[in-house]
N, C-alpha and C positions, 0 to 999 in steps of 0.2 A: 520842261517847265522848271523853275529855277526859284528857290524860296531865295526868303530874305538875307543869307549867307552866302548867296552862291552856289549851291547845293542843292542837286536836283531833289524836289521832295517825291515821295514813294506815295503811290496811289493802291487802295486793294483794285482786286484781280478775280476772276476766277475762274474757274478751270474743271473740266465735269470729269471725272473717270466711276469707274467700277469700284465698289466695297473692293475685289478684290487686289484691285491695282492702286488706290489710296492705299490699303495694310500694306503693300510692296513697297510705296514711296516713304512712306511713316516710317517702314523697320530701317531701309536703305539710310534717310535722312536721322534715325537713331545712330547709326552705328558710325556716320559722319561727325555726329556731336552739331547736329544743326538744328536749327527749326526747319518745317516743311516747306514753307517759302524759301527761305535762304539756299534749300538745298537743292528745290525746284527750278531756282533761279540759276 
């Protein structure tokens, strides 16, 4: 789907995991310099 530019627009998401596999994604996508989406993605 395609906004008014051309440009696919970004819809949220989600995605289920464990406490302890969110803190693995969180620290992983820290040390990327991302956000957790971006880094998920």
């Amino acid at each position: 789907m395609q906004g008014e530019r051309g440009v696919e627009k970004r819809k949220a998401r989600c995605i289920m995991a464990t406490d302890t596999e969110w803190q693995r994604i969180a620290g992983r996508a820290r040390k990327a310099g991302l956000p957790i989406s971006r880094y998920a993605v």
